[in-house]
TIPAVO-217389 format. One line per field, with one value per residue: x, y, z of N, C-alpha, C in turn; residue number from 1. Coordinates in steps of 0.2 Angstrom, whole numbers, plus 2048, in hexadecimal, padded with zeros to 3 digits. Example, Ala and Ser with C-alpha at 12.3 -4.5 7.8 and 13.67 -1.06 7.14 Angstrom:
2
n_xx	842, 840
n_yy	7E4, 7F5
n_zz	827, 823
ca_xx	83E, 844
ca_yy	7EA, 7FB
ca_zz	827, 824
c_xx	842, 840
c_yy	7F0, 800
c_zz	827, 827
num	1, 2
//
This chain:
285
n_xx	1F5, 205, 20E, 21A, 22A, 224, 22A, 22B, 220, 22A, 224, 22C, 237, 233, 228, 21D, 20D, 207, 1FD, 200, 1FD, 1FE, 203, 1F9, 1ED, 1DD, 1D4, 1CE, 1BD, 1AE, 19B, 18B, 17C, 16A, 166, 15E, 14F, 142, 143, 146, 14F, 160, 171, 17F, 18E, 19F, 1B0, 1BF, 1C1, 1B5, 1A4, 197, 184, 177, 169, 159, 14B, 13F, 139, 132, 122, 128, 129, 128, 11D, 122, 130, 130, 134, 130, 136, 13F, 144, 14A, 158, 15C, 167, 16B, 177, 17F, 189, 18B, 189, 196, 19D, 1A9, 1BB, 1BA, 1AA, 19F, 197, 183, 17B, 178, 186, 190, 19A, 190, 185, 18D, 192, 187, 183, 18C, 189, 17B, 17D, 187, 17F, 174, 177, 17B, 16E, 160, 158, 14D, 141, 139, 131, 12D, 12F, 137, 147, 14D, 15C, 165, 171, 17D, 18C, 191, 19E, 1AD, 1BA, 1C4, 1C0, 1B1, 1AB, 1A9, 1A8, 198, 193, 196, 18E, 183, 17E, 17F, 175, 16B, 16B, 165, 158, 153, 152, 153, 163, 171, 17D, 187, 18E, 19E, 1AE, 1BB, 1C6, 1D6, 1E7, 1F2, 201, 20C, 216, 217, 20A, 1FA, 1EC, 1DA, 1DC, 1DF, 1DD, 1E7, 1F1, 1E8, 1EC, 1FA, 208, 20A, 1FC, 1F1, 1E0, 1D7, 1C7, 1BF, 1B2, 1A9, 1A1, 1A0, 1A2, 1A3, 1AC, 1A9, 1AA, 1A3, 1A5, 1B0, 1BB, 1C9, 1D3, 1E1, 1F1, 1F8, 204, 204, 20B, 207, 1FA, 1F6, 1F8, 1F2, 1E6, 1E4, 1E8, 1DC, 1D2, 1D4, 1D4, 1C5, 1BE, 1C1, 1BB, 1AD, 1AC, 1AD, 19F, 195, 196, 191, 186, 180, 180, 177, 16C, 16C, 168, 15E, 156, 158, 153, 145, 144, 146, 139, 12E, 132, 12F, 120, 11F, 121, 116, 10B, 10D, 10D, 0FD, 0F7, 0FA, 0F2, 0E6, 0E3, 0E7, 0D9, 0D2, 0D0, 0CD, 0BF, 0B9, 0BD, 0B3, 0A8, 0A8, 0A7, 099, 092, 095, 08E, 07E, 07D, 080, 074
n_yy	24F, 24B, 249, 255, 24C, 23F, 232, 237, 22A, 21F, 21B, 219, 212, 207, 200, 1FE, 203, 20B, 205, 1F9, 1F5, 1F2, 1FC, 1FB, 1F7, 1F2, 1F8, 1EE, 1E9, 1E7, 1E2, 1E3, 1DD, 1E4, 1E5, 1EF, 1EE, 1F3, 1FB, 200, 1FD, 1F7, 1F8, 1F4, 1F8, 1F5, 1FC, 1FE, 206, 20D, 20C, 20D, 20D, 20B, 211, 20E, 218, 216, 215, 223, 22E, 241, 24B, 25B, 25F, 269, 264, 259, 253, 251, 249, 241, 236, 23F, 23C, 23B, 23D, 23C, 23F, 23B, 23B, 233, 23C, 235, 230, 234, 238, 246, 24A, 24C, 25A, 258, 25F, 25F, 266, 26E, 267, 25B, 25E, 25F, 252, 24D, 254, 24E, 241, 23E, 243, 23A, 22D, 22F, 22E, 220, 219, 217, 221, 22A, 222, 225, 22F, 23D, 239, 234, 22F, 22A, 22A, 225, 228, 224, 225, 21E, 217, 220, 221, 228, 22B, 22A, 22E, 225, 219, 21C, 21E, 212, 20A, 210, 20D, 1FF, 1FB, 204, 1F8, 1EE, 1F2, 1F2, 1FB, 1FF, 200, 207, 203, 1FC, 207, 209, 20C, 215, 21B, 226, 22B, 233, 233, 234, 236, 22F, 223, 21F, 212, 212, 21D, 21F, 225, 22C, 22C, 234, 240, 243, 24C, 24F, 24B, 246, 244, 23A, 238, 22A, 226, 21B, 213, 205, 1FB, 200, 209, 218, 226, 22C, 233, 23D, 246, 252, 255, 25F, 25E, 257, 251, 251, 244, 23D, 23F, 234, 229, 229, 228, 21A, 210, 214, 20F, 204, 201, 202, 1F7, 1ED, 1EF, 1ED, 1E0, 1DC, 1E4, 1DC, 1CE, 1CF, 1D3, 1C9, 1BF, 1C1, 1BC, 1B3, 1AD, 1B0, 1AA, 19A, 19B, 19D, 191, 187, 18A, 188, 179, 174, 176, 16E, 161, 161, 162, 156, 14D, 153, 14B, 13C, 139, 13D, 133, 129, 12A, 129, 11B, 116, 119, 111, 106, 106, 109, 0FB, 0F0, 0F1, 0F1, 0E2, 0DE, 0E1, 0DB, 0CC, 0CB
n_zz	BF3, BF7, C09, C10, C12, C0F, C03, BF3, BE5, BDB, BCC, BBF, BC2, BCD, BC6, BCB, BD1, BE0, BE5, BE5, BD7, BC2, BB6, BAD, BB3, BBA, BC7, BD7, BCF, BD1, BCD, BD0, BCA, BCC, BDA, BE0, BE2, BE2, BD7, BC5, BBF, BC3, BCD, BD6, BD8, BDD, BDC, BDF, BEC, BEC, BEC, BE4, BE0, BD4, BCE, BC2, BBB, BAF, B9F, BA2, BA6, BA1, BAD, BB5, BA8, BA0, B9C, B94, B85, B76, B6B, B71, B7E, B8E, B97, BA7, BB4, BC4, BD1, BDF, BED, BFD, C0E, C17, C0C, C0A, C12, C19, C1E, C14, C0E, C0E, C03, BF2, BE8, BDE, BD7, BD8, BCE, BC2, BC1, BC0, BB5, BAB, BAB, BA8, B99, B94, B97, B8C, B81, B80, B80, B75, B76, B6E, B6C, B74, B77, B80, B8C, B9C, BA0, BB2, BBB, BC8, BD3, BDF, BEA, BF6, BFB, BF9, BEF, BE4, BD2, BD2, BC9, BBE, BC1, BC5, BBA, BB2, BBB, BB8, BAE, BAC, BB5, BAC, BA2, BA9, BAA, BA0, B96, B85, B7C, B74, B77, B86, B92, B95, BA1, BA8, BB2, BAC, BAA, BAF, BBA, BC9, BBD, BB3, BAA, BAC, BAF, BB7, BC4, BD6, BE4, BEB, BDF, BD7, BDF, BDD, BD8, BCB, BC6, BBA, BB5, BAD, BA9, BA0, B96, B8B, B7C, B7A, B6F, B63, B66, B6A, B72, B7F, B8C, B90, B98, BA1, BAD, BAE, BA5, B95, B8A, B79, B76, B82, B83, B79, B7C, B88, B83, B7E, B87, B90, B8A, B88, B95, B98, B8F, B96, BA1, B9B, B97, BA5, BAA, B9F, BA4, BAF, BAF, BA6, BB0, BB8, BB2, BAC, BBA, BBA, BB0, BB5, BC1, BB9, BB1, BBB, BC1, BB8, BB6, BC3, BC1, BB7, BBB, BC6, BBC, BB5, BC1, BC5, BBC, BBE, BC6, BC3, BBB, BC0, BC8, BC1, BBB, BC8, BC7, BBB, BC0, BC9, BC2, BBB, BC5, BCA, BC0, BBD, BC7, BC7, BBC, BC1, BC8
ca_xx	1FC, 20B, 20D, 221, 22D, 223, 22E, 225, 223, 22C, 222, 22E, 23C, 22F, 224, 217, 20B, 205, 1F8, 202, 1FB, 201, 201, 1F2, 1EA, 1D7, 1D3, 1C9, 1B7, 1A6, 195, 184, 177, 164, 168, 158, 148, 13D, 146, 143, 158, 164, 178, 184, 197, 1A7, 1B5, 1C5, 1BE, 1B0, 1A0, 18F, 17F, 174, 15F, 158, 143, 13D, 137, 129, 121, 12B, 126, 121, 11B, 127, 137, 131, 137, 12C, 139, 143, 142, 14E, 15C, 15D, 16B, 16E, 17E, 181, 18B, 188, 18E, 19A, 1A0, 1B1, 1BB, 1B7, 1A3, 19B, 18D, 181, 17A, 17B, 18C, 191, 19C, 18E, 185, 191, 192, 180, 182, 18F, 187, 179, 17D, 18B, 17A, 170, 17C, 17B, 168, 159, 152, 147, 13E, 136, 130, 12A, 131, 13F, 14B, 150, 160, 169, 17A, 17E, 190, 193, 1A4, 1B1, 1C6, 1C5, 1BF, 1AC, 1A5, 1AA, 1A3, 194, 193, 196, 189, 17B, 180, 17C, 16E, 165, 168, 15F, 152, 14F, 153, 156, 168, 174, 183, 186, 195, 1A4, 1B0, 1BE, 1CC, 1DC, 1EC, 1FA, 206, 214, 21A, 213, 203, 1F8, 1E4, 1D9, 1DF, 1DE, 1DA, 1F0, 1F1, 1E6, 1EF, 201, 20A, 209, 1F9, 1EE, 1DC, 1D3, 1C1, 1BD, 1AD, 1A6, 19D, 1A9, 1A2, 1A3, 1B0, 1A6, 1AA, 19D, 1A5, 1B7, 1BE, 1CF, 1D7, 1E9, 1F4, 1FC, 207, 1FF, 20B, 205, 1F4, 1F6, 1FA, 1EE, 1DE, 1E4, 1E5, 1D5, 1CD, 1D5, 1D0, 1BE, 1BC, 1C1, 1B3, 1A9, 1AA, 1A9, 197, 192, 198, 18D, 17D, 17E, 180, 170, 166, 16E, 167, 155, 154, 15B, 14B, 13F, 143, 143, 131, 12E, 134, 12D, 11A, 11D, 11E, 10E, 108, 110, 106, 0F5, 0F5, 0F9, 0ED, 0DE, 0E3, 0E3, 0D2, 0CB, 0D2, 0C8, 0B9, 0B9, 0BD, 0AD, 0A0, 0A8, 0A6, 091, 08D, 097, 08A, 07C, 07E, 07E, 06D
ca_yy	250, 246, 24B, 255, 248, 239, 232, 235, 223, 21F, 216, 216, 20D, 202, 1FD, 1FB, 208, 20E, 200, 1EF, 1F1, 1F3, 202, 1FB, 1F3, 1F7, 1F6, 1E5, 1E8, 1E1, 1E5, 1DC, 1DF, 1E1, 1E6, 1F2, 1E9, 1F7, 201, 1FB, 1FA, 1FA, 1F5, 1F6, 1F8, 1F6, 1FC, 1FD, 208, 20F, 209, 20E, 20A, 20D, 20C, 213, 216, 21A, 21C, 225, 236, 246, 250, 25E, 25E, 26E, 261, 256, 253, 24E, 246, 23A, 236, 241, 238, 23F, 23A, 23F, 23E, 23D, 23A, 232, 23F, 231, 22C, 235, 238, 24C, 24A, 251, 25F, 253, 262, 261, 26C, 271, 261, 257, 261, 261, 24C, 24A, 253, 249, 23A, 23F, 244, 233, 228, 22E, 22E, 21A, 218, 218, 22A, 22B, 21C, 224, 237, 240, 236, 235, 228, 22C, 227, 229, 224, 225, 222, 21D, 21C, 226, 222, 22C, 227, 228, 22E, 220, 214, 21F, 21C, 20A, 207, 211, 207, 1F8, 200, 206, 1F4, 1EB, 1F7, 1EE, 1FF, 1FF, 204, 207, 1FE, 1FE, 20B, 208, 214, 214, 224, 224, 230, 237, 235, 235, 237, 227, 223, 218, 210, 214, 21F, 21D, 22C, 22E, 22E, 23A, 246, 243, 254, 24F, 24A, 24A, 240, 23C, 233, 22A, 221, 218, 20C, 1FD, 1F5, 206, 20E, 21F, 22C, 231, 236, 241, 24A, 251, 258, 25E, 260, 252, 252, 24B, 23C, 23A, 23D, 22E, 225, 228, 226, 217, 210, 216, 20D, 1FE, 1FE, 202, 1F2, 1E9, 1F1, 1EB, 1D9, 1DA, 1E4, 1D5, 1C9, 1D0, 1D2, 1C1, 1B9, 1C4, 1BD, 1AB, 1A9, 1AF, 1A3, 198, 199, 19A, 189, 184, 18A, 181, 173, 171, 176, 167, 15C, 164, 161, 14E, 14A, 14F, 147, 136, 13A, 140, 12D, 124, 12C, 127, 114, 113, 11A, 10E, 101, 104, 104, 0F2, 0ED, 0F5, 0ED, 0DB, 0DC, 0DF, 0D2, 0C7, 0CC
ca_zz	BF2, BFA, C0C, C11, C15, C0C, BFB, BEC, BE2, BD4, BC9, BBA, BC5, BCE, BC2, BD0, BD9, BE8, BE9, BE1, BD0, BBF, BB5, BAA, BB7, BBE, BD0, BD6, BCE, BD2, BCB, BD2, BC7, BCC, BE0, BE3, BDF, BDF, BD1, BBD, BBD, BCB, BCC, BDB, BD5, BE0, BD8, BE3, BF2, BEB, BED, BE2, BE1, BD1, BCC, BBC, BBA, BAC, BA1, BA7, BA3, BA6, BAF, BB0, BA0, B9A, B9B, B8F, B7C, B71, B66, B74, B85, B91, B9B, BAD, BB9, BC8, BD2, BE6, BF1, C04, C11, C18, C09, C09, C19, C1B, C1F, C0E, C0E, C0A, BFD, BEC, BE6, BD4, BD2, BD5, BCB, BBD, BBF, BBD, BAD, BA6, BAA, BA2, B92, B92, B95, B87, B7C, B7F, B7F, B70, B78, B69, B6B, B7B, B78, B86, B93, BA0, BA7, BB7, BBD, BCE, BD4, BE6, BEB, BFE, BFD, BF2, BEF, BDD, BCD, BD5, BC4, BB9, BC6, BC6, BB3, BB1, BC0, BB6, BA6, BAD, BB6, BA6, B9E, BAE, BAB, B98, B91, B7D, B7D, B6F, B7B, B8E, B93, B99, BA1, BAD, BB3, BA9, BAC, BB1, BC1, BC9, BB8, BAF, BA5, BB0, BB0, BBD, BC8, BDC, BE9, BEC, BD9, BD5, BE4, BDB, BD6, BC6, BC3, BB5, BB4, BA8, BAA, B9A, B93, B83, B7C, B77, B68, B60, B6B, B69, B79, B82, B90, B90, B9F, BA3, BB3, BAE, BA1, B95, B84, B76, B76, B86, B81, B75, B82, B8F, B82, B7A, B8D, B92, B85, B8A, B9D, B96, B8C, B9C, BA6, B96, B9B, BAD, BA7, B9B, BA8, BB5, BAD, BA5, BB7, BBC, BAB, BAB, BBE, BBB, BAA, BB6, BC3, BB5, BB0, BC1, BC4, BB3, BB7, BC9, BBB, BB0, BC1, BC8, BB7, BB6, BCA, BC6, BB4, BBE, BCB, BBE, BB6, BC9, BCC, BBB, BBB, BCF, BC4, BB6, BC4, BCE, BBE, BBA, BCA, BC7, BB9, BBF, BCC, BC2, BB7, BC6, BCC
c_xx	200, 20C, 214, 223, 22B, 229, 229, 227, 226, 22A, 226, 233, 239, 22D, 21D, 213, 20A, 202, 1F9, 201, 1FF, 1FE, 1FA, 1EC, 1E4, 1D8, 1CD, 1C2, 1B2, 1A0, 191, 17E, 16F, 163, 161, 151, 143, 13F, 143, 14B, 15C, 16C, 17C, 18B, 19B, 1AE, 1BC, 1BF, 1B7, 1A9, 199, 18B, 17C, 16C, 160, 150, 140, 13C, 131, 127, 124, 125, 12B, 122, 11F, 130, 136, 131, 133, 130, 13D, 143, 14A, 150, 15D, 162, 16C, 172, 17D, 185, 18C, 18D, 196, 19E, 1A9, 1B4, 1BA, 1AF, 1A3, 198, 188, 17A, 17B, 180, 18D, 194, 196, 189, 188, 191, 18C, 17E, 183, 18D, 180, 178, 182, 183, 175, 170, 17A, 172, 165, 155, 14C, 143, 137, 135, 12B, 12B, 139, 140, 14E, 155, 165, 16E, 17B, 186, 191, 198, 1A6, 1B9, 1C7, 1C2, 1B7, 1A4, 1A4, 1A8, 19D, 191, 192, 190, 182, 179, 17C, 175, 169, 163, 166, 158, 14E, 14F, 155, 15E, 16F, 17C, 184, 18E, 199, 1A7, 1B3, 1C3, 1D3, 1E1, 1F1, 1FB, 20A, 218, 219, 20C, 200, 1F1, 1E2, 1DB, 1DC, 1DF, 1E5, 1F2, 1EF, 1E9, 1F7, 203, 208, 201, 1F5, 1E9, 1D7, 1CE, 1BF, 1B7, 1A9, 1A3, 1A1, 1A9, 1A5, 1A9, 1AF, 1A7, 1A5, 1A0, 1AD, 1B9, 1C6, 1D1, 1DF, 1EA, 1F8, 1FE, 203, 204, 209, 1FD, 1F2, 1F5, 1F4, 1E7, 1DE, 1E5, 1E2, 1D0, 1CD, 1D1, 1C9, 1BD, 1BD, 1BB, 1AE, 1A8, 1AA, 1A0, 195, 191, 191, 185, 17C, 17C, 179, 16C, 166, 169, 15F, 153, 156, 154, 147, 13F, 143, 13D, 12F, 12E, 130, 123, 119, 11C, 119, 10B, 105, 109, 100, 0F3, 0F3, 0F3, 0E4, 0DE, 0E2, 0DB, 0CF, 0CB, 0CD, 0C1, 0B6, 0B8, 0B5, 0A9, 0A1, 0A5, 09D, 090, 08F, 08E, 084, 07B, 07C, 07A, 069
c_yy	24C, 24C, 24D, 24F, 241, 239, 231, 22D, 224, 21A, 214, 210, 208, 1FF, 1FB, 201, 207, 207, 1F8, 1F1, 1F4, 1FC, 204, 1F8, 1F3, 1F4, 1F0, 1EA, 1E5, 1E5, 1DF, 1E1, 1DF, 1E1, 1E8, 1EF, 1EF, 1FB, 1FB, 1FA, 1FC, 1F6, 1FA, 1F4, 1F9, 1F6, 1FF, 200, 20B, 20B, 20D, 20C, 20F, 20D, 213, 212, 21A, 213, 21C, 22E, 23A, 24B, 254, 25E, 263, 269, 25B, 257, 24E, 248, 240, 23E, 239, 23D, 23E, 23A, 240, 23C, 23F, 23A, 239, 23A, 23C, 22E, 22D, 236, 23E, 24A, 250, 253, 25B, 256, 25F, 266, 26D, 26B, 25A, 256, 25E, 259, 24A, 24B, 250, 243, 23B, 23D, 23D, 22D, 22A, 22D, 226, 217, 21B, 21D, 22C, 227, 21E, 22D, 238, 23D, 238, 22F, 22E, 229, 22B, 224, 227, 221, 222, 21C, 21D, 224, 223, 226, 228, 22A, 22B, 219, 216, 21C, 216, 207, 208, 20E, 202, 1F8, 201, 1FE, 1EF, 1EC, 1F5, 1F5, 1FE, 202, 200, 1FF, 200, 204, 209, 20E, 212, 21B, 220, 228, 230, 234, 231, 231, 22F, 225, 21D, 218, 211, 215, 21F, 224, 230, 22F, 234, 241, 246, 24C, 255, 24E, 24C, 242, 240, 235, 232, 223, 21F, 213, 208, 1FB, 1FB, 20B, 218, 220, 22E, 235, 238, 246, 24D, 256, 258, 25F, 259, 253, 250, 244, 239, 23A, 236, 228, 220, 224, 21E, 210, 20D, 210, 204, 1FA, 1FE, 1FB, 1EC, 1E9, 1EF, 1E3, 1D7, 1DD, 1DD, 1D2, 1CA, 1CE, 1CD, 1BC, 1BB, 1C0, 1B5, 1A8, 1AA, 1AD, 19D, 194, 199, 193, 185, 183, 186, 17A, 16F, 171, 170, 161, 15B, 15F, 159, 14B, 149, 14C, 141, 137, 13B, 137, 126, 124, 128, 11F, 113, 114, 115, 106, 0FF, 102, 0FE, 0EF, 0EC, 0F1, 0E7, 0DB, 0DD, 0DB, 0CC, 0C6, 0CB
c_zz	BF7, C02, C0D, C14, C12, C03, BF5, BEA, BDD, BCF, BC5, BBB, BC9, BCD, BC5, BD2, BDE, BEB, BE6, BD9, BCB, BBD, BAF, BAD, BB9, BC7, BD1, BD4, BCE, BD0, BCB, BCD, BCB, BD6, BE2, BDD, BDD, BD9, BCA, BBB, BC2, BC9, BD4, BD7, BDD, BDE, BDC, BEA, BF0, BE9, BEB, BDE, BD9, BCD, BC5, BBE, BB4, BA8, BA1, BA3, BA5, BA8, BB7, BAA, B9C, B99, B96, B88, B7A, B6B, B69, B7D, B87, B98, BA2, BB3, BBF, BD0, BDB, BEB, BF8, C06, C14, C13, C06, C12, C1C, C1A, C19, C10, C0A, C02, BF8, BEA, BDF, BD4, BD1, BD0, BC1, BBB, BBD, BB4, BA7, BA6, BA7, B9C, B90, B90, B8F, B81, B7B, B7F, B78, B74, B72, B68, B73, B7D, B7C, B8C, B96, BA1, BAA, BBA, BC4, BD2, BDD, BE9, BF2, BFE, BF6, BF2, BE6, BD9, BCD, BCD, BBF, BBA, BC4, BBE, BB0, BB5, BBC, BB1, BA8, BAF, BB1, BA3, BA1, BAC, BA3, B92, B8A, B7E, B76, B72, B84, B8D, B98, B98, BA8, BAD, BAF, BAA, BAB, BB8, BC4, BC2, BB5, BAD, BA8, BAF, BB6, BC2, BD2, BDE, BE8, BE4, BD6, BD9, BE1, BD9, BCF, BC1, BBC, BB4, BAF, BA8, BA2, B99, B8F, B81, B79, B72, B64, B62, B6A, B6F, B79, B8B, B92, B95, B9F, BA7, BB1, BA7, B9C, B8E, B7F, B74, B7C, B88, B7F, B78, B87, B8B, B80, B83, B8F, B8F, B87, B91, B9D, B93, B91, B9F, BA1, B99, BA2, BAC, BA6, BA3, BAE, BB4, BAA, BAA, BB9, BB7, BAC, BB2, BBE, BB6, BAF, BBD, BC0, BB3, BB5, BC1, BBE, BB2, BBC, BC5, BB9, BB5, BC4, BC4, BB8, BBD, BC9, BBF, BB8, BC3, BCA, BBD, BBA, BC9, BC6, BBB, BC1, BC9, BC1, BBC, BC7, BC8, BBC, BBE, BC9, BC4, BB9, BC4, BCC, BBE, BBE, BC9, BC6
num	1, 2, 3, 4, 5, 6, 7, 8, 9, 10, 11, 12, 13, 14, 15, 16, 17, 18, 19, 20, 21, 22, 23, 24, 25, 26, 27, 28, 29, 30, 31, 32, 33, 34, 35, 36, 37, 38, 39, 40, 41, 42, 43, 44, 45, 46, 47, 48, 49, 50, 51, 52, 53, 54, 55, 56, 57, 58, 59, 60, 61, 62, 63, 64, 65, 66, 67, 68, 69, 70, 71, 72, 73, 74, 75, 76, 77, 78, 79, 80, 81, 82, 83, 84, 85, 86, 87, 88, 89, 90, 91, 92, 93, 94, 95, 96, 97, 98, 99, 100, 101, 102, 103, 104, 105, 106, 107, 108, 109, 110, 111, 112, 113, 114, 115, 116, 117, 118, 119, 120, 121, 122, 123, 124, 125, 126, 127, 128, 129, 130, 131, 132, 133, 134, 135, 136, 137, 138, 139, 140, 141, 142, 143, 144, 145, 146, 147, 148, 149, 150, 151, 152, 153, 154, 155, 156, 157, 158, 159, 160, 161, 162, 163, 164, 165, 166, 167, 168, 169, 170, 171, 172, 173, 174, 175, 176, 177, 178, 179, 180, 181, 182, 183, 184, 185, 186, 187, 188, 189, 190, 191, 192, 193, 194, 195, 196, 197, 198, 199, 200, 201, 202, 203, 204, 205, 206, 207, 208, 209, 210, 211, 212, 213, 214, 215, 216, 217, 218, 219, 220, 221, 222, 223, 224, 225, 226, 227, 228, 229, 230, 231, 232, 233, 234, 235, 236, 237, 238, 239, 240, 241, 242, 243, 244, 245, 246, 247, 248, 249, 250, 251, 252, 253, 254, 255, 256, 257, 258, 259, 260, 261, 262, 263, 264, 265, 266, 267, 268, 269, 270, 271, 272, 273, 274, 275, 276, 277, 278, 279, 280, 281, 282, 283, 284, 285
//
């Protein structure tokens, strides 16, 4: 909430926020693919200030044996937050929201996976945000996405997903920490698979009309297909560069290869040389 004595913004007279940008804009995004080696899928994301980390491992066998399904492999995420990653020190417990986030990521990620292809199993996936300036579960989302498709999993499509809203009284794409504290607020965490534009994951904090409904999903949907090709974008830079030293090593093989051929063709040419030499010399006795 806005502090006595600060001027609310006026976005509709501005046409600018709090933080420069427009009112469809995202905040700068980066995603590194393939960060933690020991995992079987990992992604780091930096999505304005927010900063999380994501591995997947699976899949593997659940257990215990009474959590598994016979029919598809169960998606398991879970959700946390550093204690330093906002500016009150978190209880570095688990709480009901992070609870409630693990669930929704979850049921988002299985939605985008071939779970039938993989009965009695688990993937395991865990998100760890170090820092926080809102949004942190759509980051969380994106990161596990990319996450799963490091990890070589089957997957129907990867998920996109960014915050979409309300405030001070105007219809804006991912919302920032002062955005989301506006009087007005109203947030709304949205995530889909793009080719398909199928929701899997739907949120809303607040209240909105439904032209302003209309609005927001139509949006949403938008600044998600964005966050789609920075994905893509990522994970081809990560795939292009390990094709990139297999042809290397390849290549320095065929070299190898190339040496001792001439080397085998050297030695046999001296061979040939000596028994000439032999049987001249012979002859001559």
């Amino acid at each position: 909430m806005s502090k006595k004595g600060e001027e609310i913004p006026d976005y509709k007279k501005d046409k600018k926020r709090v933080d420069g940008r427009k009112m469809d804009e995202l905040r700068p995004l980066s995603i590194k693919v393939g960060v933690i080696p020991n995992a079987n899928g990992s992604a780091y994301v930096e999505w304005g200030q927010n900063k999380v980390y994501a591995t997947v491992y699976g899949p593997r066998e659940a257990l215990p044996k009474h959590t598994q399904n016979p029919f598809k492999a169960v998606v398991k995420a879970t959700y946390r937050m550093a204690a330093f990653s906002v500016p009150d020190r978190k209880n570095p417990r688990p709480n009901r929201r992070d609870q409630e986030i693990s669930k929704v990521l979850s049921e988002a990620l299985e939605k985008s996976v071939f779970v039938e292809q993989f009965p009695n199993t688990e993937i395991s996936v865990f998100v760890e945000v170090i820092d926080s300036n809102a949004g942190s579960r759509v980051a969380c989302l994106v990161a596990a996405s990319v996450a799963m498709a490091d990890a070589g999993i089957p997957m129907r499509d990867l998920i996109s997903a960014t915050g979409v809203g309300k405030a001070f009284n105007e219809i804006i794409l991912d919302l920032n920490k002062e955005e989301e504290d506006a009087p007005d607020a109203v947030d709304v965490p949205l995530g889909i698979l793009p080719n398909s534009d199928e929701i899997v994951l739907l949120q809303m904090d607040g209240l909105l009309t439904k032209e302003e409904w209309k609005k927001v999903i139509a949006l949403g949907i938008k600044g998600c297909k964005q966050v789609y090709e920075i994905q893509k974008n990522a994970l081809k830079e990560k795939f292009e560069l390990g094709n990139v030293s297999e042809s290397d090593d390849s290549g320095n093989a065929l070299e190898k290869k190339k040496e001792t051929g001439k080397k085998m063709k050297e030695e046999k040419g001296k061979e040939k040389i000596k028994e000439r030499s032999e049987k001249e010399k012979k002859v001559k006795k």
